[in-house]
N, C-alpha and C positions, 0 to 999 in steps of 0.2 A: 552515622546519625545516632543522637543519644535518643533514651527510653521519651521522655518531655516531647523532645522535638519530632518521632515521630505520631506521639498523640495530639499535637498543636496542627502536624501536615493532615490529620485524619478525620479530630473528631469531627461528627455533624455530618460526614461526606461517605458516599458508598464508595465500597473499592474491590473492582472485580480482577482478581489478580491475573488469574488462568485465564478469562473471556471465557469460562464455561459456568453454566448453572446460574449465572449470574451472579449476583453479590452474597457471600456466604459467608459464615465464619471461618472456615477454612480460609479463605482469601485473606483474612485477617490475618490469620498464623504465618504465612506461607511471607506475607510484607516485611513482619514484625522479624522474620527469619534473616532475609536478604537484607534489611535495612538498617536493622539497628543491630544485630548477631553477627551480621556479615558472613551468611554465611549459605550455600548454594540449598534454597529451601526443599529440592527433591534429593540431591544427598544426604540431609542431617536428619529430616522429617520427612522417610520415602514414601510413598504416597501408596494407601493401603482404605483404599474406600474413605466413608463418611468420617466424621468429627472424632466418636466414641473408637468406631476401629483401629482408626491412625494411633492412639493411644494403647489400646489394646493387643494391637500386633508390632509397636515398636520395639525395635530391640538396643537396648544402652550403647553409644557409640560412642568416638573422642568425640564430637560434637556436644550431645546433651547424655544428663543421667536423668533416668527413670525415675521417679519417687511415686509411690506408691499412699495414698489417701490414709491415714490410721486417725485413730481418736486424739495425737497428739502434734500431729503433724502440721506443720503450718508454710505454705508454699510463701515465697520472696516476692517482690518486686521484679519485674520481669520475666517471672515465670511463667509457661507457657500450659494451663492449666485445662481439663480435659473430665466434661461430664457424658456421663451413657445415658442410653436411653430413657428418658423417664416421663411418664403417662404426663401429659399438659402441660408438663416444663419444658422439654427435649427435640419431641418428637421420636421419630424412628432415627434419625442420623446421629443425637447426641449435640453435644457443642461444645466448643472450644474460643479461649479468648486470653488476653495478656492481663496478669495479676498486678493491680497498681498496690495494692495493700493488705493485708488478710492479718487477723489470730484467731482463737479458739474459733470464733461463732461465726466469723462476715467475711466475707470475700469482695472487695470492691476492684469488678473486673474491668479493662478496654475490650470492649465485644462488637461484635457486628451481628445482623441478621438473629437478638433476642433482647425483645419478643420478633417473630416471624415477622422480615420487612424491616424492619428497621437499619437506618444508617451505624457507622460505628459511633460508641457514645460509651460512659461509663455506666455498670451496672453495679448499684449494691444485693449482694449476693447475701440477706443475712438471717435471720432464728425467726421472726415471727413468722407466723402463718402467713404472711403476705408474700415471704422470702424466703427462698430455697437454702441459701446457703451452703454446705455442705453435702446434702442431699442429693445423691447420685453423683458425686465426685468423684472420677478413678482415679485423679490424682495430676501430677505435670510433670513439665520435662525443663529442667534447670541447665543452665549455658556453663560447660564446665570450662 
């Protein structure tokens, strides 16, 4: 399945991958891994707690490379992108979601479950006050 098609199978719809916790951003990752990656989502992306952890405790595999968030760094189109906790953006788990577009300032993510409850849909991520953007980004994991 290409990157398009499975945002056309998704957007607007919840999608609970695991049947646990119900519909989560994780869930999102974990589809976006097996569907369009191809690739067994608890091997490539081993399952290490919430959103922010899984990022945090991953380690570079043939699968994906680690990229790490810097002032110049600007994640791809299908990258599989990864913010921490952060007070009234976040929550305690962090979040995670697939990069349709990004440079310096905006991130225009496929996300699920942000804001809290929410179906999958696209999110712009960008500079004004209204938008996070880059703020609490740890960074993503690219399809090598």
């Amino acid at each position: 399945m290409t990157h398009t098609e499975f945002i056309n199978k998704y957007n607007g719809k919840y999608l609970d991958y695991d049947g646990w916790y119900g519909f989560q951003c994780v869930d999102l990752m974990r589809a976006y891994t097996k569907e369009v990656h191809e690739f067994s989502p608890y091997i490539a992306i081993p399952t290490r707690g919430n959103a922010k952890d899984i990022f945090i405790n991953f380690k570079e595999n043939k699968y994906y490379k680690k990229i790490f968030n810097s002032p110049y760094g600007i994640p791809e189109r299908g990258d599989i992108i990864f913010w921490k906790t952060y007070p009234f953006l976040y929550g305690w788990a962090g979040h995670v979601g697939v990069v349709e577009s990004a440079d310096l300032f905006t991130i225009i993510s496929f996300d699920q479950n942000y804001p809290t409850g929410q179906p999958c849909k696209f999110v712009r991520h960008g500079t004004s006050k209204l938008f996070h953007g880059y703020r609490g980004c740890l960074g993503w994991l690219r399809k090598k």
